[in-house]
Gaussian input, Z-matrix of N, CA and C with variables (Angstrom, degrees):
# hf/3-21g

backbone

0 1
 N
 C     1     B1
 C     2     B2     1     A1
 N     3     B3     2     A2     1     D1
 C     4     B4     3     A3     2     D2
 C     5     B5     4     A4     3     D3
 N     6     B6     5     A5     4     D4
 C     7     B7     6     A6     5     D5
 C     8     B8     7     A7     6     D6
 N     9     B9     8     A8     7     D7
 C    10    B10     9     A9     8     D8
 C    11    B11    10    A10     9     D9
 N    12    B12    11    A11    10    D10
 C    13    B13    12    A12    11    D11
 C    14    B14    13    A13    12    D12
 N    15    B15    14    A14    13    D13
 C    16    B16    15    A15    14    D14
 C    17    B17    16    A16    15    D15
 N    18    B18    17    A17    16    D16
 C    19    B19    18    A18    17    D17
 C    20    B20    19    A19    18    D18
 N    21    B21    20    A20    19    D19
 C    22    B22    21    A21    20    D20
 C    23    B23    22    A22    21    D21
 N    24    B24    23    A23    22    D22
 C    25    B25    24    A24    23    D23
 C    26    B26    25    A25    24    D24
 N    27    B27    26    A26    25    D25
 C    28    B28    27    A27    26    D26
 C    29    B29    28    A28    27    D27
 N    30    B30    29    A29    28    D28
 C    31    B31    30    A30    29    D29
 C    32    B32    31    A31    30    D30
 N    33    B33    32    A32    31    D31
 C    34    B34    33    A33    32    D32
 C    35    B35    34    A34    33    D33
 N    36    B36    35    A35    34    D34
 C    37    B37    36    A36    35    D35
 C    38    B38    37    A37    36    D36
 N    39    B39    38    A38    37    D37
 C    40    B40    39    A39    38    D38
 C    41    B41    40    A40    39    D39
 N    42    B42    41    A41    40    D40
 C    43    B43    42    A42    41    D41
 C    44    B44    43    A43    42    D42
 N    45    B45    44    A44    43    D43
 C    46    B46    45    A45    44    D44
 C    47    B47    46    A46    45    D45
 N    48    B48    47    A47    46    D46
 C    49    B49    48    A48    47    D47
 C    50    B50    49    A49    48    D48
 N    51    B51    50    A50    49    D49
 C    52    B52    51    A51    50    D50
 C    53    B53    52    A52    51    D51
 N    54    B54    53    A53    52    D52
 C    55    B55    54    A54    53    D53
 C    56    B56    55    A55    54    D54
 N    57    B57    56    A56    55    D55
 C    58    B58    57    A57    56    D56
 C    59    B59    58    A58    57    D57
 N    60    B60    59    A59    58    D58
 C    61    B61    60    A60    59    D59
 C    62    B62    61    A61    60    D60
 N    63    B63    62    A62    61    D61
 C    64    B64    63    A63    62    D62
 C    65    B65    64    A64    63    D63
 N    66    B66    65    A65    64    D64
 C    67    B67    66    A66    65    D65
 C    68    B68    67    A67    66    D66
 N    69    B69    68    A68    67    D67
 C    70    B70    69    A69    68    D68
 C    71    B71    70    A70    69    D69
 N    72    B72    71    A71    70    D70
 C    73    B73    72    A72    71    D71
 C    74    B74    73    A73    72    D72
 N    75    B75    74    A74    73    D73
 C    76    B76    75    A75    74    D74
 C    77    B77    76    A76    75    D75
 N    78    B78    77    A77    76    D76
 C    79    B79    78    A78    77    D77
 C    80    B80    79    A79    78    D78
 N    81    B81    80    A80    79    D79
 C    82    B82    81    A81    80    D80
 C    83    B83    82    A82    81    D81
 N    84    B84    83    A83    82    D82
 C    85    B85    84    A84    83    D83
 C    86    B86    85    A85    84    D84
 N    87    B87    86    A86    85    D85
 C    88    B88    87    A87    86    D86
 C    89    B89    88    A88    87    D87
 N    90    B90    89    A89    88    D88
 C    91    B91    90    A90    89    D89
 C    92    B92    91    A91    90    D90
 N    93    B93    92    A92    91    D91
 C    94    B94    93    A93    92    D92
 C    95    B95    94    A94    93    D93
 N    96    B96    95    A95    94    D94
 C    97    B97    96    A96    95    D95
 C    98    B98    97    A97    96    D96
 N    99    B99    98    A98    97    D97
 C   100   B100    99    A99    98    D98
 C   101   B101   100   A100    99    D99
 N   102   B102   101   A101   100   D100
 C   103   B103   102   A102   101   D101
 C   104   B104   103   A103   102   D102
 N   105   B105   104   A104   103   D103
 C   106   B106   105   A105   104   D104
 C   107   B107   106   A106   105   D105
 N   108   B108   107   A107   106   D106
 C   109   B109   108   A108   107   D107
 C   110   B110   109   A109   108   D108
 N   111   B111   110   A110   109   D109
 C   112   B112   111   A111   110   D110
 C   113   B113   112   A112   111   D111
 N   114   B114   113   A113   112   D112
 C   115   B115   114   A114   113   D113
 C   116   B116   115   A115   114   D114
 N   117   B117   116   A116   115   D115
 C   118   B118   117   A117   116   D116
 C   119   B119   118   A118   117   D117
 N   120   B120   119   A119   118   D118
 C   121   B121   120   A120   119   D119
 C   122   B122   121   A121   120   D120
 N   123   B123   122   A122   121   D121
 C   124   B124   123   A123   122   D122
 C   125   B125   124   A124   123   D123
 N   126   B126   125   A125   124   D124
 C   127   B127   126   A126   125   D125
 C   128   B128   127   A127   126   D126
 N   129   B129   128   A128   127   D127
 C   130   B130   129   A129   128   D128
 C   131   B131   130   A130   129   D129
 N   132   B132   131   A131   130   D130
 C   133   B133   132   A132   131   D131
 C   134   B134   133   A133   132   D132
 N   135   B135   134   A134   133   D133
 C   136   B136   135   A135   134   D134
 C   137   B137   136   A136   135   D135
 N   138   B138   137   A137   136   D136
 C   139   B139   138   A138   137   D137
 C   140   B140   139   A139   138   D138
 N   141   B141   140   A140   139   D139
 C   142   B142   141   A141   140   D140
 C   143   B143   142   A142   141   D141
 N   144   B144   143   A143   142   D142
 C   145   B145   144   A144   143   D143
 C   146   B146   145   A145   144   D144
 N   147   B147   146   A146   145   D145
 C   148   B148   147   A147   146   D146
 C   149   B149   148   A148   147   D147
 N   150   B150   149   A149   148   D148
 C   151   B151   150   A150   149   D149
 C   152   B152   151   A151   150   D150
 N   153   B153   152   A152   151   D151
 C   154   B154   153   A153   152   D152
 C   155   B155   154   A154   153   D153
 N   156   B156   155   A155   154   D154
 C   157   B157   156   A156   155   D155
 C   158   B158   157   A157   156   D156
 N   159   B159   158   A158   157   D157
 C   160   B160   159   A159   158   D158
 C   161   B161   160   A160   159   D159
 N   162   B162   161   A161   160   D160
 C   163   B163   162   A162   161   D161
 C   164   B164   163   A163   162   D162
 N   165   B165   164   A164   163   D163
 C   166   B166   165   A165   164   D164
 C   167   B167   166   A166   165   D165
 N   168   B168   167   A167   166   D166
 C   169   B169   168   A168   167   D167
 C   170   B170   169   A169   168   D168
 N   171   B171   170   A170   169   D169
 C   172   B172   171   A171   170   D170
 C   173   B173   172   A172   171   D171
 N   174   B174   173   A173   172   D172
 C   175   B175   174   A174   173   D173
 C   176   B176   175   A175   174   D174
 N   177   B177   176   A176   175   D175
 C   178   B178   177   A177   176   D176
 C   179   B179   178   A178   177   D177
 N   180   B180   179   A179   178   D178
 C   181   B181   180   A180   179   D179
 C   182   B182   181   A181   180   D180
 N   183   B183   182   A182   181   D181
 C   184   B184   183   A183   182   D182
 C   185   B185   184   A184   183   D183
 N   186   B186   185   A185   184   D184
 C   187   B187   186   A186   185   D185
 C   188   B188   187   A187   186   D186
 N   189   B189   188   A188   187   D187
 C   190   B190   189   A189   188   D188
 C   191   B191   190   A190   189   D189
 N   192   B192   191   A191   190   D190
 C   193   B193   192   A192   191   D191
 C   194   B194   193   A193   192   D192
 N   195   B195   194   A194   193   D193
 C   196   B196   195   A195   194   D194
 C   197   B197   196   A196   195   D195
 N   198   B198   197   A197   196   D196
 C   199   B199   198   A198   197   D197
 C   200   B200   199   A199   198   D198
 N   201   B201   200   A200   199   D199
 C   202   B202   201   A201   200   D200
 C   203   B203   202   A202   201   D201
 N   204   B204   203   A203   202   D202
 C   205   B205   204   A204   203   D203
 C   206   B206   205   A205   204   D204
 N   207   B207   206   A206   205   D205
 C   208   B208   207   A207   206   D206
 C   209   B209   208   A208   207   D207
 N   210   B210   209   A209   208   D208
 C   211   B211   210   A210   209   D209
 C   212   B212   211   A211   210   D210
 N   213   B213   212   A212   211   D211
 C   214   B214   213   A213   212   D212
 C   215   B215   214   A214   213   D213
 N   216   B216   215   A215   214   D214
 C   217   B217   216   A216   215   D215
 C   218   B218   217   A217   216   D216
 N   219   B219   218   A218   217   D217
 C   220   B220   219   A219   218   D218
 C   221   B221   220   A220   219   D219
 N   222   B222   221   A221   220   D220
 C   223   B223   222   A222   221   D221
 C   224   B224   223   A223   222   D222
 N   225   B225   224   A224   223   D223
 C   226   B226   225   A225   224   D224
 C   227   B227   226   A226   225   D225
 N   228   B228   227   A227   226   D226
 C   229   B229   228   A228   227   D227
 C   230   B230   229   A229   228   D228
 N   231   B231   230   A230   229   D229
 C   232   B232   231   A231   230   D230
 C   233   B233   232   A232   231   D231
 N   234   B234   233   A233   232   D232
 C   235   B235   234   A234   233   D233
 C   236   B236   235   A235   234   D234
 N   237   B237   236   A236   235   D235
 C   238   B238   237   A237   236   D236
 C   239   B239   238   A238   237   D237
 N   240   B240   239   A239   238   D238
 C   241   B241   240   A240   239   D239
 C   242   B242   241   A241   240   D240
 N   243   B243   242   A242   241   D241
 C   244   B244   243   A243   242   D242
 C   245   B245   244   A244   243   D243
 N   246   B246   245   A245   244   D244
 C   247   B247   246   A246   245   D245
 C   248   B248   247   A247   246   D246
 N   249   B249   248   A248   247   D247
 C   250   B250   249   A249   248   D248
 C   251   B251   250   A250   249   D249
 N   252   B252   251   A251   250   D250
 C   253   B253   252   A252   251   D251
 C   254   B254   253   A253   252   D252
 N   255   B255   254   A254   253   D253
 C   256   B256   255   A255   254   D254
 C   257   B257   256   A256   255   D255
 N   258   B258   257   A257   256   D256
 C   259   B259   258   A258   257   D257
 C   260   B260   259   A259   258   D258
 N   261   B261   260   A260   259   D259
 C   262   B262   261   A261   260   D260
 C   263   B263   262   A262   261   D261
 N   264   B264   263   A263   262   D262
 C   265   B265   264   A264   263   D263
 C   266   B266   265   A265   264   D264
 N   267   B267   266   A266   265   D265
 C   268   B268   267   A267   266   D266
 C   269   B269   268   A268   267   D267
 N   270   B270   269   A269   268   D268
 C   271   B271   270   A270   269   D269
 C   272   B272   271   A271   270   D270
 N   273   B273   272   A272   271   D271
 C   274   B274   273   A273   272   D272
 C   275   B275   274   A274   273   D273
 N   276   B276   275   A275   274   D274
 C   277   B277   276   A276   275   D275
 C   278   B278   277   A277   276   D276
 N   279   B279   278   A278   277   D277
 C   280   B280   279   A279   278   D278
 C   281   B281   280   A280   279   D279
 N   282   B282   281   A281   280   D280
 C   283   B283   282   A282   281   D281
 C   284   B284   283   A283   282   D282
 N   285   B285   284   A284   283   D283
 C   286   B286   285   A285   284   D284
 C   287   B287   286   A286   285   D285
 N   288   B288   287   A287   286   D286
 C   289   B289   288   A288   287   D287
 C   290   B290   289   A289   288   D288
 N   291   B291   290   A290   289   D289
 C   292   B292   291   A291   290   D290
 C   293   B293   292   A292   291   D291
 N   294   B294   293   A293   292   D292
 C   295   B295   294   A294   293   D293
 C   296   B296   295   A295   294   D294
 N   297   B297   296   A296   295   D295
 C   298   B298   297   A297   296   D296
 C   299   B299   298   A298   297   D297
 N   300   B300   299   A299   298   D298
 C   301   B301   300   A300   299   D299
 C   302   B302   301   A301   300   D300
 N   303   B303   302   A302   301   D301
 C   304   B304   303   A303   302   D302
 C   305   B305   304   A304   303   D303
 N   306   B306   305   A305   304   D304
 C   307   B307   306   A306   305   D305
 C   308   B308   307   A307   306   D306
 N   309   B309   308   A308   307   D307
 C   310   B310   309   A309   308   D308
 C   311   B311   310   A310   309   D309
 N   312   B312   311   A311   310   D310
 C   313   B313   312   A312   311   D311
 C   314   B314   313   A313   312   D312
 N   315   B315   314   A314   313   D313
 C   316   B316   315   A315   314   D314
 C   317   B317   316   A316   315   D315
 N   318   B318   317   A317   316   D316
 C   319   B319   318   A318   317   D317
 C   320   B320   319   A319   318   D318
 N   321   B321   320   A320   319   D319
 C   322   B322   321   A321   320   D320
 C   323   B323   322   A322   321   D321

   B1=1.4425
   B2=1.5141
   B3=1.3427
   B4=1.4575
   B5=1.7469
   B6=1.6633
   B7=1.3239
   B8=1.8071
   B9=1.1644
   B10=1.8065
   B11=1.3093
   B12=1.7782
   B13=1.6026
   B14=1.5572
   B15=1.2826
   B16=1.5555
   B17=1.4759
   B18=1.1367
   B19=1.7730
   B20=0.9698
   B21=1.9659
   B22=0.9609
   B23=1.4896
   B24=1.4040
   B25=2.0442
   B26=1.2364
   B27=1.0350
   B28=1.6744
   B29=1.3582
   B30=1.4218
   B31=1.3283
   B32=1.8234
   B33=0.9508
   B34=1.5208
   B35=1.2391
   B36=1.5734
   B37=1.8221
   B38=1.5004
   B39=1.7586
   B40=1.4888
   B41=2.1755
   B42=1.3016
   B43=1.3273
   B44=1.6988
   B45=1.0023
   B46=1.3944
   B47=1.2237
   B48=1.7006
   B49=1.3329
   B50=2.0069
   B51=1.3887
   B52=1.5368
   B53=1.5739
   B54=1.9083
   B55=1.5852
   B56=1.8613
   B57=1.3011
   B58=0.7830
   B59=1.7228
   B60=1.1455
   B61=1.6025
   B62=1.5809
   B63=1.2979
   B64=1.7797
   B65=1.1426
   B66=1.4415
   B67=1.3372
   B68=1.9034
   B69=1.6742
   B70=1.4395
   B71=1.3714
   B72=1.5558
   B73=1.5432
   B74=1.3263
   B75=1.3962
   B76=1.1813
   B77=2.0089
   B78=1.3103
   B79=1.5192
   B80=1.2725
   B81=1.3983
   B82=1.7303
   B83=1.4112
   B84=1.3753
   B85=1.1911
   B86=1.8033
   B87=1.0632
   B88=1.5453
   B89=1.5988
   B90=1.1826
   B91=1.3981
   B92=1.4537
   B93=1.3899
   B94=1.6081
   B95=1.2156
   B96=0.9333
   B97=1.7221
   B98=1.5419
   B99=0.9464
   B100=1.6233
   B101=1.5385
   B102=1.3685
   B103=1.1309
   B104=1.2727
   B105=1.6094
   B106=1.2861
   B107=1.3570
   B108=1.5000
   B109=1.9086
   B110=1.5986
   B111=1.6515
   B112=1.4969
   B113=1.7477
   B114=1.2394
   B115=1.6728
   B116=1.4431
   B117=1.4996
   B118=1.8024
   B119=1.7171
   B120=1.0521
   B121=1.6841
   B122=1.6490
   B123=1.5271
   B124=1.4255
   B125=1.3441
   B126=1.0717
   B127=2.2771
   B128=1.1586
   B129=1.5009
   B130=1.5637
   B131=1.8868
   B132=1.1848
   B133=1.9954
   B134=1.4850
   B135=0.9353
   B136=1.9306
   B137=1.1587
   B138=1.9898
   B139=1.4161
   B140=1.3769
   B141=1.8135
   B142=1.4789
   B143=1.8073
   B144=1.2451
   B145=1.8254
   B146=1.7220
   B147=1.0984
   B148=1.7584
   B149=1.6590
   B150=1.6826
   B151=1.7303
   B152=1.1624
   B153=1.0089
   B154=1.4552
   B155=1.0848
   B156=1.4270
   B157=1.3449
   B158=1.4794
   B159=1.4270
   B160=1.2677
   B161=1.6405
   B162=1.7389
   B163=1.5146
   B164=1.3307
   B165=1.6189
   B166=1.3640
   B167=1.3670
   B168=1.3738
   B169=1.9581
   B170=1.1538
   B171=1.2907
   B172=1.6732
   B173=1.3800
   B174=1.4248
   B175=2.1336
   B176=1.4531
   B177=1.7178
   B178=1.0913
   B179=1.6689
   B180=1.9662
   B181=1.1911
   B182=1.7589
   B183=1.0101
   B184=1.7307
   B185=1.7322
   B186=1.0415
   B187=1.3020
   B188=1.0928
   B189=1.6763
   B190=1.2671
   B191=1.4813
   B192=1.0919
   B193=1.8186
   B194=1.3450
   B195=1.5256
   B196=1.7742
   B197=1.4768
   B198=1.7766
   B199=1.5580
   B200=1.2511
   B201=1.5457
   B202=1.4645
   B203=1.2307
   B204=1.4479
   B205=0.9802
   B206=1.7416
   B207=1.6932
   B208=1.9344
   B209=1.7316
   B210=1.1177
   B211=1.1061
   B212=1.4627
   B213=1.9820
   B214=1.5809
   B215=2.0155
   B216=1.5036
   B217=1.6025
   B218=1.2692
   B219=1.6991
   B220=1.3444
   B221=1.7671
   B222=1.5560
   B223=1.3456
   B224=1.7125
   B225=1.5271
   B226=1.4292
   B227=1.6502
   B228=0.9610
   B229=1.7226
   B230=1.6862
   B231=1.6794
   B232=1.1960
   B233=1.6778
   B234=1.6865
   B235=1.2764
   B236=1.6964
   B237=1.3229
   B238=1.5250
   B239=1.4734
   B240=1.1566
   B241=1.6993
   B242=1.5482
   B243=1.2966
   B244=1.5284
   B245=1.1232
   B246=1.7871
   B247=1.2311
   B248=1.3876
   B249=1.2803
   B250=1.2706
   B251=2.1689
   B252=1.0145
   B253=1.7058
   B254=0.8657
   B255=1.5103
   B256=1.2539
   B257=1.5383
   B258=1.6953
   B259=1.1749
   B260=2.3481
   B261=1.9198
   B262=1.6604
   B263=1.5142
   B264=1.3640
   B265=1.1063
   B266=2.0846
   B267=0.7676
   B268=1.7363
   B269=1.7781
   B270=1.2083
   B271=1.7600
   B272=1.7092
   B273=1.2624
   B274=1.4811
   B275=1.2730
   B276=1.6301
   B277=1.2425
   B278=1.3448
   B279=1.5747
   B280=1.7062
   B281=1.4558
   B282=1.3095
   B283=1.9661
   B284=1.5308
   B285=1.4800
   B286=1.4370
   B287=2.0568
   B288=1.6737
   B289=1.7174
   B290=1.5238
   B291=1.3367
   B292=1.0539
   B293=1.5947
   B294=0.8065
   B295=1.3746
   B296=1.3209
   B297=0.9666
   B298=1.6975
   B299=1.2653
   B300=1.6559
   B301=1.4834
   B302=1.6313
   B303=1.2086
   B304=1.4200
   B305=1.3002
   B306=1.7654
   B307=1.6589
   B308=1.0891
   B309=1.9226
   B310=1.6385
   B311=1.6589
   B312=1.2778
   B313=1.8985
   B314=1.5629
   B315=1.6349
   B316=1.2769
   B317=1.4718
   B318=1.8044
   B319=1.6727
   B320=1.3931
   B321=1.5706
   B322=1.3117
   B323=1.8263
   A1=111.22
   A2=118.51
   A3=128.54
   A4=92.97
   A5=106.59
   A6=102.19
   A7=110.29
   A8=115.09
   A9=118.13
   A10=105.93
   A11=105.68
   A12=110.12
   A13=129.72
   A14=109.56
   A15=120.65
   A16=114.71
   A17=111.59
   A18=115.42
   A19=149.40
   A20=100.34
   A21=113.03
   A22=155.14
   A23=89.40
   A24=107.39
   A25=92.97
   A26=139.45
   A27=155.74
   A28=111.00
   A29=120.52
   A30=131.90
   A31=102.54
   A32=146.78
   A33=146.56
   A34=89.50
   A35=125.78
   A36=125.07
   A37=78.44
   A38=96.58
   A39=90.36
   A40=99.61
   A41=101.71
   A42=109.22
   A43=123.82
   A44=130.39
   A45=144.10
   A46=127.02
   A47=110.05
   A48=139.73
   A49=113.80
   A50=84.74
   A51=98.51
   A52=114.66
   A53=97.38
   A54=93.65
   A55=81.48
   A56=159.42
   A57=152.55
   A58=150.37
   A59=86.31
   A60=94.36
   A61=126.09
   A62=102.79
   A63=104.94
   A64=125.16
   A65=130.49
   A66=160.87
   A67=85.30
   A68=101.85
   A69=105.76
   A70=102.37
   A71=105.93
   A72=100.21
   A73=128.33
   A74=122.07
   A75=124.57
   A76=113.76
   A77=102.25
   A78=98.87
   A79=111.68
   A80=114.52
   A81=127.44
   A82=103.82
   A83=95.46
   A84=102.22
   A85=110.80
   A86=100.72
   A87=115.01
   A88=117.67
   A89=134.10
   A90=139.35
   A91=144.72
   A92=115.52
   A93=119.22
   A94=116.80
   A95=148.29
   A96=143.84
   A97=119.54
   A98=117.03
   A99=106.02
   A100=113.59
   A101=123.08
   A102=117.48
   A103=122.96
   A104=119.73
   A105=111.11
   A106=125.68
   A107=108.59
   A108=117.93
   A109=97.56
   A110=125.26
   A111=133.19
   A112=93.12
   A113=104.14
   A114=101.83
   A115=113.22
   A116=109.20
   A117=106.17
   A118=105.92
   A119=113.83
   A120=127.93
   A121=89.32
   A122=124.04
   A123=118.64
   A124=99.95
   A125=113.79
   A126=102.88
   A127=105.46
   A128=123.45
   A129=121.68
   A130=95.42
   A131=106.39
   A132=113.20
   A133=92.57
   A134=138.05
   A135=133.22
   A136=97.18
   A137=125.45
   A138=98.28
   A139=150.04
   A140=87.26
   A141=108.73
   A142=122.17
   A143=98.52
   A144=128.05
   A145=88.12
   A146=97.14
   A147=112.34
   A148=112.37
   A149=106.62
   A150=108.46
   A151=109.12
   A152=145.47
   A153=142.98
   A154=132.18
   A155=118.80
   A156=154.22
   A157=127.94
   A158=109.14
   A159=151.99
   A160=100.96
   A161=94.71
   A162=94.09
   A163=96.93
   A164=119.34
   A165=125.91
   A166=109.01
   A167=97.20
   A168=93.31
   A169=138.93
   A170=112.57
   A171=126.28
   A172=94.93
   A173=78.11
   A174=104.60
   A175=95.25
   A176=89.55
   A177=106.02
   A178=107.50
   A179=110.31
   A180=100.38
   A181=99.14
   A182=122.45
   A183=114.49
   A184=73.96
   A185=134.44
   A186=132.17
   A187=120.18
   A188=117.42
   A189=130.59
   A190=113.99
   A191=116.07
   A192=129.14
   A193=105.12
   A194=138.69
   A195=115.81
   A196=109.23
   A197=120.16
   A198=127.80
   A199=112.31
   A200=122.17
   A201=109.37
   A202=106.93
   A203=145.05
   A204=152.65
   A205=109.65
   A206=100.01
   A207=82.27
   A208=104.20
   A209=110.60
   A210=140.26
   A211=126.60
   A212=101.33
   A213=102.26
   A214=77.43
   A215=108.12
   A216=112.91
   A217=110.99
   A218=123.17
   A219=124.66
   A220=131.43
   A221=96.60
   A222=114.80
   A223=124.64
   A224=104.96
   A225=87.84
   A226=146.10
   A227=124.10
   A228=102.24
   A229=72.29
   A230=88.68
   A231=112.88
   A232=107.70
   A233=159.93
   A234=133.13
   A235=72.70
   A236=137.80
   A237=142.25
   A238=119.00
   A239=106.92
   A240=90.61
   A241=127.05
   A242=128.93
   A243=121.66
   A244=121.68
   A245=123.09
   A246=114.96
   A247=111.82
   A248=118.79
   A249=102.66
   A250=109.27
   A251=96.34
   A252=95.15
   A253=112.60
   A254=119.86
   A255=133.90
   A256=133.73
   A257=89.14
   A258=96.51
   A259=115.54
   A260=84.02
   A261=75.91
   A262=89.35
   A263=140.73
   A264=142.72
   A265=99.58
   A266=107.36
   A267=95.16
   A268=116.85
   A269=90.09
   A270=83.54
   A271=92.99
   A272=118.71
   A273=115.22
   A274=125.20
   A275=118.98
   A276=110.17
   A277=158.19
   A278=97.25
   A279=140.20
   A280=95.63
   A281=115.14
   A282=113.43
   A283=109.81
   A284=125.35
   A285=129.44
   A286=81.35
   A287=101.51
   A288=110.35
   A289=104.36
   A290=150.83
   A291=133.79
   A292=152.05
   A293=151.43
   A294=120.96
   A295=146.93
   A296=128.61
   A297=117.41
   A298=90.51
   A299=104.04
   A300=106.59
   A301=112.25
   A302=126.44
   A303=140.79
   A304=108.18
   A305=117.90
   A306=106.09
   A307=145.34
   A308=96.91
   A309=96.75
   A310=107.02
   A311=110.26
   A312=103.16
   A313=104.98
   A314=121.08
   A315=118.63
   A316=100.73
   A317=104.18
   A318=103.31
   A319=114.46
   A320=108.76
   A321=105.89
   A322=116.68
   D1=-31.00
   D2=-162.21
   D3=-78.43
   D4=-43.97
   D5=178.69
   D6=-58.98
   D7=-54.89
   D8=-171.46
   D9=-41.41
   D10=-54.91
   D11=174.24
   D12=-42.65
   D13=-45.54
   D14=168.17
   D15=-38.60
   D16=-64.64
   D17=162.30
   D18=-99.27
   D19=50.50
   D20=-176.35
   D21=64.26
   D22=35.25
   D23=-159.58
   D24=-66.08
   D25=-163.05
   D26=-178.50
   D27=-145.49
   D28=149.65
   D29=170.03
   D30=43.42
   D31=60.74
   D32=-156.31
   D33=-99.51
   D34=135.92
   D35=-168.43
   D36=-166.06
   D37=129.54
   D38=161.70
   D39=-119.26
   D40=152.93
   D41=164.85
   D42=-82.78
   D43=175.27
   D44=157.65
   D45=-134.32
   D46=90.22
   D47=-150.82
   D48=-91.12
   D49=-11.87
   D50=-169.01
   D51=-28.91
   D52=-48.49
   D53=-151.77
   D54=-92.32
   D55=-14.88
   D56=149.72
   D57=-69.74
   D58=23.54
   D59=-156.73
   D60=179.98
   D61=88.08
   D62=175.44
   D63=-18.03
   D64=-60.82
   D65=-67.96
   D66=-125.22
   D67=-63.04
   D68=166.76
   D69=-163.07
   D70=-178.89
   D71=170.28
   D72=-93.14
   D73=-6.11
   D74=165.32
   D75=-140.06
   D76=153.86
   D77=162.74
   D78=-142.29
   D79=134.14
   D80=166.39
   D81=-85.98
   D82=150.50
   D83=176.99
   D84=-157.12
   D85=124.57
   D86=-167.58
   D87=-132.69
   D88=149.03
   D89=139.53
   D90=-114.33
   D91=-176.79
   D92=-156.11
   D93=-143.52
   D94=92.92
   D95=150.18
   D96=0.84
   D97=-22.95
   D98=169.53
   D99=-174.90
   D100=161.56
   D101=-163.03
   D102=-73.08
   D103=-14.17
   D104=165.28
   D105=-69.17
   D106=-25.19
   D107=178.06
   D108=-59.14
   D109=-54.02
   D110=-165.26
   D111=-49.02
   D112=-68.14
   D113=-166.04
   D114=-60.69
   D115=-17.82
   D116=173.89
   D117=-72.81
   D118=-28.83
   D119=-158.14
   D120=-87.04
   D121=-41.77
   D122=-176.22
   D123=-82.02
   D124=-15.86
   D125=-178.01
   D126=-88.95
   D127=-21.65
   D128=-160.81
   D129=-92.63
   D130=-38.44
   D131=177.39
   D132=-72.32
   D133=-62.23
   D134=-172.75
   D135=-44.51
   D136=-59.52
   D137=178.94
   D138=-46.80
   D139=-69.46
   D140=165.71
   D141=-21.84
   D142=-46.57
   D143=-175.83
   D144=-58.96
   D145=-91.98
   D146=-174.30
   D147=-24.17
   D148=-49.25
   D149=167.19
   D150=-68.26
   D151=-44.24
   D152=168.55
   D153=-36.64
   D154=-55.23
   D155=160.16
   D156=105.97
   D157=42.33
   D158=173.71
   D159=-74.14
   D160=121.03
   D161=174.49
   D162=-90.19
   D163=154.89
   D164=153.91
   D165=-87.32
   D166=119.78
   D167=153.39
   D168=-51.64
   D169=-38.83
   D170=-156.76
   D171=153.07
   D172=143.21
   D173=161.65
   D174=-135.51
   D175=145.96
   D176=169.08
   D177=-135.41
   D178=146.35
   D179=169.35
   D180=116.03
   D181=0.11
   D182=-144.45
   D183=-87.97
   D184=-55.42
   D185=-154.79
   D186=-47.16
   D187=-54.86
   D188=170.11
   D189=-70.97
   D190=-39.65
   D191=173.46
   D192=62.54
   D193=17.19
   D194=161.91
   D195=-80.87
   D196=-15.55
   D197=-177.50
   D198=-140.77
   D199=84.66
   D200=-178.40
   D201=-104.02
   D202=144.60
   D203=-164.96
   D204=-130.47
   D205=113.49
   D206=177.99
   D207=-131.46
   D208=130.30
   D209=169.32
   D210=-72.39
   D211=108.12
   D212=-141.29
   D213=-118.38
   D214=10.70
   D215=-177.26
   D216=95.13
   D217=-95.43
   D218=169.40
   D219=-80.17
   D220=11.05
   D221=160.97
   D222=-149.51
   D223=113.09
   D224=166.05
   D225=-102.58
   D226=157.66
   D227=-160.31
   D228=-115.07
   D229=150.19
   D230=175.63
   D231=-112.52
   D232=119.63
   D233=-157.22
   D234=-118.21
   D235=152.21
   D236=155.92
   D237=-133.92
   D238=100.04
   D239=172.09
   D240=-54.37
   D241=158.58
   D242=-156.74
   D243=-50.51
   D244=-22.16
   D245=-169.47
   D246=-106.37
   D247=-26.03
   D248=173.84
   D249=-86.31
   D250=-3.19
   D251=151.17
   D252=-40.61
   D253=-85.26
   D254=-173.47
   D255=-35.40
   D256=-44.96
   D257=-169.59
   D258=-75.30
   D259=-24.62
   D260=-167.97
   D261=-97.19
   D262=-1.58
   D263=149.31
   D264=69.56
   D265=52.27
   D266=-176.73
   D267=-65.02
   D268=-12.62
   D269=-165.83
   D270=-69.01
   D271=-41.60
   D272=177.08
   D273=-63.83
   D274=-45.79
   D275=154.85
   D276=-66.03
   D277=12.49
   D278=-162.67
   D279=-119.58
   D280=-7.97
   D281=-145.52
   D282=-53.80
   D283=-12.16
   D284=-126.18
   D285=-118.27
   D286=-9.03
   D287=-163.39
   D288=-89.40
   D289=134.87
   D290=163.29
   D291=-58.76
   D292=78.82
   D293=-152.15
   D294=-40.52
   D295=-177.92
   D296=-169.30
   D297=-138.11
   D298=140.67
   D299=178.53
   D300=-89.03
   D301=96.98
   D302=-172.24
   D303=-95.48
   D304=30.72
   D305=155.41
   D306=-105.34
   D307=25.10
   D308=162.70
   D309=-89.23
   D310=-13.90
   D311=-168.51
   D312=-97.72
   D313=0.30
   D314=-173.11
   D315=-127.34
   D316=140.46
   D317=160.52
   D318=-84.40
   D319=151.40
   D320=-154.31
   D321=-102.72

């Protein structure tokens, strides 16, 4: 999250999917004003990850870049530019997930 924040992600909310959802135990989910911010926000989380020593699973989405999705295993980051936010809306279809209070890793 601290990485997304660096370049400026928007609205950054992560869920806690554990008791609902195989898939992982948590997902962030953030957006960007334009597609160069998305691919800055996906290079700056790949790094951070890589120093860490966080395998990536897979990304998906980088090509088109309004929904990239990368798969860090027990967390997935979701990056969305504003409109297709809206449109796939996850926080509602997640609604049942809690939030996580993410304001020590984000400026506010």
């Amino acid at each position: 999250m601290k990485a997304a924040d660096s370049k400026h992600a928007e609205d950054i909310l992560a869920l806690d999917v554990r008791e609902i959802s195989l898939l992982a135990d948590y997902f962030v989910i953030c957006s960007a004003n334009s597609e160069r911010q998305i691919n800055a926000i996906i290079d700056e989380v790949l790094e951070q990850e890589e120093k860490n020593g966080v395998e990536v699973k897979r990304i998906e989405g980088k090509d088109g870049a309004a929904w990239v999705l990368i798969d860090l295993g027990d967390v997935i980051v979701h990056v969305f530019s504003n409109n297709e936010r809206a449109f796939y809306n996850l926080e509602k279809l997640w609604a049942d997930a809690p939030l996580v209070d993410i304001s020590q890793w984000v400026v506010a």
